[in-house]
C-alpha positions in Angstrom: 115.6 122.2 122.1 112.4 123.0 119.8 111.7 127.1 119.9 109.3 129.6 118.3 111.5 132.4 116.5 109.9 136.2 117.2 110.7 138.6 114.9 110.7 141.7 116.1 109.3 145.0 114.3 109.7 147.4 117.2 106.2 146.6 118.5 105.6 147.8 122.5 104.3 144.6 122.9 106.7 142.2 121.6 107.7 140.8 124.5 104.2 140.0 125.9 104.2 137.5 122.6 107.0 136.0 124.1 105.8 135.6 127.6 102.8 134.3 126.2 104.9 131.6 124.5 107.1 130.5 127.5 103.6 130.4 129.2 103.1 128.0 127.0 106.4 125.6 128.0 107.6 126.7 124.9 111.1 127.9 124.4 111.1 131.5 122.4 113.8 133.7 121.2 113.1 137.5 120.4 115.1 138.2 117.5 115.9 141.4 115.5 113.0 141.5 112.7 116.3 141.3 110.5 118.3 138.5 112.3 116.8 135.2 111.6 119.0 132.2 112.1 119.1 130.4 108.9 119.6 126.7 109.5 118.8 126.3 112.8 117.2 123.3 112.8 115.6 123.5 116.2 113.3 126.1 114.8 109.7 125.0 114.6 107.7 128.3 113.7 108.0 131.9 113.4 106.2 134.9 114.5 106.3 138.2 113.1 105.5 141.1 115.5 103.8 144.1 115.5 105.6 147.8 114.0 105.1 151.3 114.8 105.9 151.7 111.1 103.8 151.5 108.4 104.3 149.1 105.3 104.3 151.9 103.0 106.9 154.4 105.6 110.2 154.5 103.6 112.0 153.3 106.9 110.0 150.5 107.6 111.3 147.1 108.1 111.4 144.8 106.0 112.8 141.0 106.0 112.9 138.2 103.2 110.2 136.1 103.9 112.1 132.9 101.7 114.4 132.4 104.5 111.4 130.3 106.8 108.1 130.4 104.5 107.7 126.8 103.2 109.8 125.7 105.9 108.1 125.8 109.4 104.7 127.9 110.1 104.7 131.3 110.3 101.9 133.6 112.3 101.7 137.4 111.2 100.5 139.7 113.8 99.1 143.2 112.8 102.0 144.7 110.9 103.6 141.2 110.5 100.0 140.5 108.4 100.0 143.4 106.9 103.4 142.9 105.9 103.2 139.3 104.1 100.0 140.6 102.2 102.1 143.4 101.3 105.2 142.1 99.8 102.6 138.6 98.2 100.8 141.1 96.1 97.9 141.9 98.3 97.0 145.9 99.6 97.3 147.9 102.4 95.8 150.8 102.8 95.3 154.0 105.3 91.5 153.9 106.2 90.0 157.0 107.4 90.1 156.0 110.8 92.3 154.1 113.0 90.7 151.2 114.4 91.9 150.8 117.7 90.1 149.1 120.9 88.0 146.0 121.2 86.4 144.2 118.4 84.4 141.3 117.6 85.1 138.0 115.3 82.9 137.2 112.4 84.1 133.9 111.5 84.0 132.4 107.8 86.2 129.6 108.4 85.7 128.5 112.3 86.7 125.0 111.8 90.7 126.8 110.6 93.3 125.2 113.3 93.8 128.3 114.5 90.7 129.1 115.7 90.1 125.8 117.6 88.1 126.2 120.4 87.3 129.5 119.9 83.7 131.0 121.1 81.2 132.9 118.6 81.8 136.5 118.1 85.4 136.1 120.2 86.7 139.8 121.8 90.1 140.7 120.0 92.2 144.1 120.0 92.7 145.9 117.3 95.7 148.8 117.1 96.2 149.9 113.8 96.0 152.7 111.3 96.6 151.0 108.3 93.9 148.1 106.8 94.4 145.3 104.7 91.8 145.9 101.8 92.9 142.9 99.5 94.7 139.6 100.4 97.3 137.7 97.5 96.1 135.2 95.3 96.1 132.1 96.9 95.1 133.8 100.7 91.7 132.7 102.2 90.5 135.5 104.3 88.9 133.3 107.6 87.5 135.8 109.8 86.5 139.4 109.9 85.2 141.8 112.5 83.0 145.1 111.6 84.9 147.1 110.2 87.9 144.8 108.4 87.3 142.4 106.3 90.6 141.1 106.4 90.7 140.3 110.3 92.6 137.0 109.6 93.5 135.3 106.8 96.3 131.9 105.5 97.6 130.3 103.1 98.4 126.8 102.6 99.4 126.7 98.9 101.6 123.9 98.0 105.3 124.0 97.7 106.9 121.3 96.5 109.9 122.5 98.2 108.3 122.6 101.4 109.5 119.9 103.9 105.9 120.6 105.6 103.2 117.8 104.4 100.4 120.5 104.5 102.8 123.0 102.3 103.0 126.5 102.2 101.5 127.3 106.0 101.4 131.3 106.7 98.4 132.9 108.9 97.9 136.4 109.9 95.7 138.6 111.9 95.1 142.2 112.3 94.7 141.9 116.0 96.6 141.4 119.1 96.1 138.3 120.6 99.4 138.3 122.8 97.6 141.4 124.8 94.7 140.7 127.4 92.1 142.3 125.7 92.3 139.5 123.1 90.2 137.6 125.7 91.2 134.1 123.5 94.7 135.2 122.5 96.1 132.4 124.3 94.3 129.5 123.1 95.2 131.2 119.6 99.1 130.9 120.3 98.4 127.4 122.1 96.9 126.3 118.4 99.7 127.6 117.0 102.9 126.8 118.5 101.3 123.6 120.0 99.2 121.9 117.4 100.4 123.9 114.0 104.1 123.7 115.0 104.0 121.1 117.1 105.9 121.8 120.1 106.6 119.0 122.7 106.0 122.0 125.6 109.0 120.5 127.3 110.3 124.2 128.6 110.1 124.6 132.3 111.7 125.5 135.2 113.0 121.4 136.2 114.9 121.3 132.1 116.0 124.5 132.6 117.6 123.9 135.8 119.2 120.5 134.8 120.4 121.9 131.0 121.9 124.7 132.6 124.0 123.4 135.3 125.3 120.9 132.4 125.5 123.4 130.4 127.6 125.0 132.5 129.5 122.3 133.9 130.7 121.9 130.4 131.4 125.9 129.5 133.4 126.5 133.0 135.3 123.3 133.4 137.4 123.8 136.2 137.8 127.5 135.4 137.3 130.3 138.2 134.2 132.4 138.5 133.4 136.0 139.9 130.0 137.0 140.0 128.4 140.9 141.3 125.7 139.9 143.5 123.3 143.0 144.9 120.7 141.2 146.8 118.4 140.4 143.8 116.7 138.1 143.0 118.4 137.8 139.6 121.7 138.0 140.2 120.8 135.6 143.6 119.9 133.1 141.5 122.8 133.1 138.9 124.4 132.5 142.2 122.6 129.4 143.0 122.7 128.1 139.6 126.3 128.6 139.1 127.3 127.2 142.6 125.0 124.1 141.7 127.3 123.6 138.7 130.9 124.5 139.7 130.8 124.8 143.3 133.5 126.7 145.4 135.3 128.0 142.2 132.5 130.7 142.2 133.2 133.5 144.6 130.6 136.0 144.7 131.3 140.0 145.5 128.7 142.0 147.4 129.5 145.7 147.1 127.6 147.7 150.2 127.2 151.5 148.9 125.7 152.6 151.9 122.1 153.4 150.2 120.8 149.5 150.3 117.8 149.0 152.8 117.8 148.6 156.2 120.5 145.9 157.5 119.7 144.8 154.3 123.9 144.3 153.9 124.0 141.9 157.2 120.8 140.5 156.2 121.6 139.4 152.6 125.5 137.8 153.8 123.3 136.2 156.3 120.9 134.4 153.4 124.1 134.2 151.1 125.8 131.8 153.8 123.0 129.6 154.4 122.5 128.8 151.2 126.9 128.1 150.6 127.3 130.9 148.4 131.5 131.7 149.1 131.2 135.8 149.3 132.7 138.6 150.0 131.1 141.1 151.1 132.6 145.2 151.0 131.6 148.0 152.9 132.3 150.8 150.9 129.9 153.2 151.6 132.4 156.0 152.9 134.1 156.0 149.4 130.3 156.4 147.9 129.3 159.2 150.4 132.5 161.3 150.1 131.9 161.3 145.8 128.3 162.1 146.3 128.9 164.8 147.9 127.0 168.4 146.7 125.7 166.3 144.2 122.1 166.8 143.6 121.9 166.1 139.3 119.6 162.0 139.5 122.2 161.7 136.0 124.7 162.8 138.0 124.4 160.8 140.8 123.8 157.5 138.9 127.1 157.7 136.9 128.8 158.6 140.0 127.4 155.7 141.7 128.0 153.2 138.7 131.8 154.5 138.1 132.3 154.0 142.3 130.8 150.6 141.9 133.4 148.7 138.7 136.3 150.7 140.8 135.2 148.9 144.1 134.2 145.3 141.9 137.5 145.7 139.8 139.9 146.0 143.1 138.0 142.9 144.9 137.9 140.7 141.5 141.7 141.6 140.9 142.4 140.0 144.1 141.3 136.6 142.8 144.0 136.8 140.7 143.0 133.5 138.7 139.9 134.0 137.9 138.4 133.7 134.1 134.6 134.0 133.8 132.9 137.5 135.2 129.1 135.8 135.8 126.0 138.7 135.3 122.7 138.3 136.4 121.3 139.6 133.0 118.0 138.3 132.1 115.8 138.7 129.0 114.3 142.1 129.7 117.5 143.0 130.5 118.9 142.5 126.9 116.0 143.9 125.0 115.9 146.7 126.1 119.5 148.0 126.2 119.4 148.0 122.4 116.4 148.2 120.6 116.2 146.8 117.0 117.6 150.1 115.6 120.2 150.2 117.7 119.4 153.0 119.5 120.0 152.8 123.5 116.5 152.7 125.6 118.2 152.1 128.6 121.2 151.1 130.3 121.8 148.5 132.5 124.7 147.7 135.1 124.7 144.7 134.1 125.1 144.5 130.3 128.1 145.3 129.4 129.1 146.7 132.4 132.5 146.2 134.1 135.7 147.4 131.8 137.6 145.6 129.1 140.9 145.5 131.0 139.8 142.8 133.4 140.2 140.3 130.6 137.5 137.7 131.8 135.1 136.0 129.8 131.4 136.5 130.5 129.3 134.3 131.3 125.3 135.3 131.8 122.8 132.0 132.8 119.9 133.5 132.8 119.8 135.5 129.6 116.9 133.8 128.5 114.8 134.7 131.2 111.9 136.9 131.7 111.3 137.4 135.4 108.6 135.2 136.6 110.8 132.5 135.1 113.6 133.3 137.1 111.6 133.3 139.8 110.1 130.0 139.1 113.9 128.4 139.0 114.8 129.7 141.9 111.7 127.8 143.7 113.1 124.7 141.7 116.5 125.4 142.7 115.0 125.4 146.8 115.8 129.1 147.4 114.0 130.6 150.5 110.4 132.4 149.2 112.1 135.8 151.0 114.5 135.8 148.5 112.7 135.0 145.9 109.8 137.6 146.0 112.0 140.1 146.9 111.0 142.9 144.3 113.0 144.8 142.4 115.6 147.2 143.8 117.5 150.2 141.8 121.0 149.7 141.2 121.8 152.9 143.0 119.7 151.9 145.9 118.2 154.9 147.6 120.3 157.4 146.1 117.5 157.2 143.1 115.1 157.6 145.7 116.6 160.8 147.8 115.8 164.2 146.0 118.2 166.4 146.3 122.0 165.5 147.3 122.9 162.4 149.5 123.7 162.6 152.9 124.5 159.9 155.5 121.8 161.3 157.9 119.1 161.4 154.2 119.7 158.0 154.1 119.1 157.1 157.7 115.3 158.8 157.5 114.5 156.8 154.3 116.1 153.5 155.5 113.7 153.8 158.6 110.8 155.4 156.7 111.2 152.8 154.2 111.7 149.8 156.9 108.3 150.8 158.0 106.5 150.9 154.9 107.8 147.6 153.8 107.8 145.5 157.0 103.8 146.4 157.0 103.5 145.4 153.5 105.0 141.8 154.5 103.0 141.9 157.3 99.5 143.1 156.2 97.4 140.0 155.1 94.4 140.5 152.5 90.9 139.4 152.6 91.7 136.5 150.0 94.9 135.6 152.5 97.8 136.9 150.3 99.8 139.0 151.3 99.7 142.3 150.4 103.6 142.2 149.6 103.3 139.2 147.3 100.6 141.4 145.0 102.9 144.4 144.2 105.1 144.3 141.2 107.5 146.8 143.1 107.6 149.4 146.5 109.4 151.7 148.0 109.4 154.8 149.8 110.8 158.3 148.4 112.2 160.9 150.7 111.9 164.6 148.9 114.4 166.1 150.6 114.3 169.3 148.3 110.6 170.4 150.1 110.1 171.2 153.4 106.1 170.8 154.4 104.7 172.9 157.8 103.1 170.2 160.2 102.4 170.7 164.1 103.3 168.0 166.7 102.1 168.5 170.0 102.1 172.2 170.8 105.1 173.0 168.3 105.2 173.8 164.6 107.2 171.7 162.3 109.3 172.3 159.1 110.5 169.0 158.0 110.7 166.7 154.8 106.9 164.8 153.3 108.2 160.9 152.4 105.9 159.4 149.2 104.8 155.9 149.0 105.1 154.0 145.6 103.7 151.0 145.1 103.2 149.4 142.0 101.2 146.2 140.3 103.2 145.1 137.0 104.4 141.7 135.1 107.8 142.8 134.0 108.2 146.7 134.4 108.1 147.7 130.9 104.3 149.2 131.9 102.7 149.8 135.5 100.1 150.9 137.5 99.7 152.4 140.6 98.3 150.0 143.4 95.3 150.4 145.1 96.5 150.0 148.6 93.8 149.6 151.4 93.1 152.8 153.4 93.8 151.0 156.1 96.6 149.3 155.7 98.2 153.4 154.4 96.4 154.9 157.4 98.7 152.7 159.5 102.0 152.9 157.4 101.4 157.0 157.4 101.4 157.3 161.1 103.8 154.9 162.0 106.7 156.8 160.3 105.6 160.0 161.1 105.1 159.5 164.9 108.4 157.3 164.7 111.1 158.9 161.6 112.3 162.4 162.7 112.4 164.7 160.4 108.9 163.6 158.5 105.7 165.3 159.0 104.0 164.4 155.8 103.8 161.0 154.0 101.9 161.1 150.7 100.9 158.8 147.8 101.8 158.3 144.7 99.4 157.4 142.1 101.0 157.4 138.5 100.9 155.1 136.3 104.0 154.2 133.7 103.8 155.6 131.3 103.8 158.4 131.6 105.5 158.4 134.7 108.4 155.7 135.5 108.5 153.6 138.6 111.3 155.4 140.4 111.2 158.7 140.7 114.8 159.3 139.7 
């Protein structure tokens, strides 16, 4: 299959470049800026990302530009341009100010391929520090803005080397146009990696579907297969995929902690069976409780909850005594940012790397390529139920991240029903367009401070008892998000529904941060 290769520099939006891409029915891989696959013949054109570094930083990264250049296009963005001018003989320089915000193109070369169908004076974002103040010989600068010169620039110097008929083909730009500021970004990338690289566009939800079950058809053979579900979307749909391919040699494990939702255990067995999954599900939510215990430290509580989780997983999979594969519902996200390109942890996931050696199983993960509207979109193709599918995101640890303070059965209970509330009307609240208000939230959820007590007065008594915050959040894959602007309404409603109905609430409040600098849970 044709793909784009992204070479990343540590730029924040890396992985916007490669959305933008797959928007584009374009297969993409995000590589290590120092990582790319020599010889893969699949590879049609390269793009180098943005860097927090600059060109001049003794640290900064550097790759050999021989390895592609004069073999398939390559499109430098911001430190990626700044970069090839560098290491061609051209100049970087600090200017006296950063130049950071939107700008405007001034066009010397319009008719370029990489600016077809671009408007006059076209909005881009700028985000840099550093300037390019000379190009190499045989660069043609092809559009500036007001204050660089060098906004965008190529070269298509002959190399008679080159297996491409129009030679040498590098462009570069000291904008953004994966970001949607860029307000033609887009049609930029469309010019490149359809009409300068050519792709066929023939990545979607149908191929994916079809190459995978073959895919793994052919990996699994008749082996046995155990995969972790939690009620996800992600892992949910590994399920579907992998039972489309192998059938009843996949048996699925659904570990109940005792934090999930509202009969969201009974619930998600209940979808699991109609759609033939073979599972087993385990209540161990005593076993959870009982460690929890005292335990008030969010760190804490997490790594109690992850080690209770593989000891529960490894006794269930052990019983499946010949089973091979472990199956993971690890998408793209997922991968890039458990290890960024220094190495360096961001964060962990359950479900990279998760379960111990000693089970000796092979792993197999389906969806690693996935960001996850795409996962989304196969699960449609795949005939999963829309519930399912739209569900948002859930914390491993379930409510436990959402609980200040220690975990108590009784905790749980007030922010399983407070919660129930809050989601059930965001399901059921229908905007003025006709969406539903559920459907336009990245992620929700409600968060019991048990650590505060607030005075309130019901009837003719005074109450001491526990505020519950609302979070609800607009985002397209979590790595940034804003707070959503909920109707008054619709919270006026939600606010005096739990507190008249959830005993032990008096107060339910809002939360309005965005990440950064805040993070979506609050633990």
């Amino acid at each position: 299959m044709q793909k784009i290769i992204i070479l990343d520099f540590g730029s924040q939006t890396t992985q916007l470049i490669g959305r933008r891409v797959r928007e584009l029915d374009t297969f993409c891989e995000i590589l290590p800026y120092n990582k790319f696959p020599v010889g893969d013949e699949s590879v049609i054109g390269v793009i180098l990302s943005g860097s927090p570094f600059s060109v001049h930083d003794p640290d900064a990264f550097q790759v050999d530009l021989s390895q592609f250049v004069g073999k398939v296009p390559v499109l430098g963005i911001c430190y990626g341009a700044q970069y090839i001018s560098h290491v061609n003989g051209g100049k970087v320089e600090k200017t006296d100010t950063r130049e950071y915000g939107r700008a405007h193109l001034q066009f010397i070369d319009k008719e370029n391929p990489l600016f077809r169908g671009f408007d006059d004076h076209s909005q881009v974002w700028m985000s840099h520090g550093d300037s390019i103040t000379a190009i190499p010989d045989g660069f043609e600068c092809i559009a500036s803005t007001a204050d660089v010169k060098y906004a965008a620039y190529w070269s298509r110097a002959k190399n008679v080397n080159s297996k491409l008929s129009n030679g040498q083909m590098i462009w570069a730009v000291q904008f953004h146009p994966e970001v949607f500021h860029s307000l033609q970004g887009t049609q930029l990338l469309k010019n490149f990696v359809v009409d300068i690289c050519g792709s066929k566009q023939e990545w979607s939800a149908a191929s994916f579907v079809d190459t995978t079950v073959a895919e793994l058809k052919d990996q699994l053979g008749n082996d046995r297969v155990i995969l972790g579900l939690s009620g996800g979307v992600d892992s949910s749909v590994a399920a579907v995929l992998l039972n489309r391919a192998i059938g009843q040699n996949l048996t699925c494990i659904f570990v109940d902690h005792g934090m999930l939702r509202k009969n969201e255990f009974s619930q998600v067995l209940n979808d699991y069976k109609g759609l033939g999954l073979n599972v087993i599900g385990v209540d161990a939510s005593r076993k959870f409780f009982d460690d929890l215990k005292g335990v008030s430290d969010p760190e804490q509580k997490r790594k109690i909850i992850g080690r209770d989780f593989v000891e529960v997983f490894n006794e269930e999979a052990h019983k499946i005594t010949d089973a091979k594969w472990l199956a993971q519902g690890t998408i793209y996200p997922d991968r890039i940012e458990s290890l960024n390109i220094t190495g360096k942890v961001i964060k962990s996931h359950h479900n990279v790397g998760g379960l111990p050696e000693e089970m000796h199983l092979k792993l197999c993960e389906p969806l690693q390529w996935l960001f996850k509207d795409e996962v989304r979109r196969v699960g449609r193709q795949l005939g999963m139920p829309e519930h399912l599918i739209t569900r948002h995101p859930f914390p491993g640890p379930g409510l436990a991240v959402r609980i200040l303070g220690d975990i108590t059965p009784e905790k749980v209970q007030i922010l399983q029903e407070a919660d129930d509330i809050y989601i059930r009307g965001l399901r059921e609240y229908v905007c003025d367009d006709g969406e539903v208000l559920y459907n336009k939230i990245w992620q929700a959820g409600a968060i019991l401070l048990s650590t505060v007590r607030s005075v309130g007065v019901m009837g003719d008594e005074r109450t001491y008892e526990h505020p519950i915050a609302l979070r609800a959040v607009t985002s397209t894959d979590a790595m940034t998000a804003d707070w959503a602007h909920l109707p008054y309404d619709f919270m006026a409603k939600v606010s005096n529904e739990i507190i008249n109905k959830v005993k032990g609430v008096n107060r339910v409040c809002y939360d309005i941060s965005s990440k950064p600098p805040a993070t979506i849970e609050w633990e």
